[in-house]
N, C-alpha and C positions, 0 to 999 in steps of 0.2 A: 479607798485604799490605793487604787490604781492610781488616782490624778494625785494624792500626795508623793507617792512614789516620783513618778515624772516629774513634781514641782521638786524632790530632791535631787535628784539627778540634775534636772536643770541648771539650779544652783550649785551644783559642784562643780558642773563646767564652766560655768559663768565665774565662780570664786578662781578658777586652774585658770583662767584665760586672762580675769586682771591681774592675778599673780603674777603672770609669765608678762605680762604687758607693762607692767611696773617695772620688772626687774634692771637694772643699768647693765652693758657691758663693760667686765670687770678693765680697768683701765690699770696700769702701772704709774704714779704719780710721783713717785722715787724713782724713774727713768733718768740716767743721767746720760745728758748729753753732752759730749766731749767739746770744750771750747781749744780751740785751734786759733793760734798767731803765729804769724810768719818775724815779727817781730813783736817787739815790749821794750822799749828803751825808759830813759827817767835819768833822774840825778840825787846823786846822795849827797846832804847838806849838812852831816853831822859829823864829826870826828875827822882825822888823818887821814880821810879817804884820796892818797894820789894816784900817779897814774898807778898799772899793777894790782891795785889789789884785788882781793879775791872777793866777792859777793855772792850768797847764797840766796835763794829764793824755794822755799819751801810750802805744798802746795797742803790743806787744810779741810777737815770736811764740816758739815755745818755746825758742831758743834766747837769748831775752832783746834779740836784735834789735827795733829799731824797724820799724811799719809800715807807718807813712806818714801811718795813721790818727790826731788828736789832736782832742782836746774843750780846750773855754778855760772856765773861769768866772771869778768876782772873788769875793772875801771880804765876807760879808756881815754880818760886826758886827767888834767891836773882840777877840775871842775867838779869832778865827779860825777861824769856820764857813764852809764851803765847800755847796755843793751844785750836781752837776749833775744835769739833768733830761734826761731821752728820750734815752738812747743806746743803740748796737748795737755790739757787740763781738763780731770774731768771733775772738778769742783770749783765755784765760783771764789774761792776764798784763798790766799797767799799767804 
């Protein structure tokens, strides 16, 4: 009666100890981490785009939704160079 007792007990510490040695710590995998450019330039090749206009850039989260977040710049030659300067994005998606 007594050595089954101990071999219970045994095993419940031994079950508590690979339980807690299994366990992962809990990690955030949805952490976003903010992408940062000092610049982002490019050229638009579609449309009336001359010098002056106005260009929108609108930032996305993964499922392609909008997020409220948008940067504006204007077209800076007759080309259709764009560039914006100093932005934070915290979604990989435009």
């Amino acid at each position: 009666m007594k050595s089954t007792r101990i071999c219970l007990v045994l095993l419940f510490f031994s079950s508590c100890i690979l339980l807690l040695s299994t366990c992962k710590k809990e990690t955030d995998e949805n952490k976003i981490t903010p992408i940062v450019k000092n610049k982002l330039s490019g050229y638009v090749q579609k449309g009336p785009y001359i010098n002056g206009t106005s260009i929108q850039m609108y930032e996305l989260d993964a499922s392609l939704n909008q997020t409220g977040k948008n940067f504006s710049t204007s077209i800076i030659d007759n080309k259709g160079t764009f560039e914006f300067k100093s932005i934070a994005l915290s979604s990989q998606y435009v």
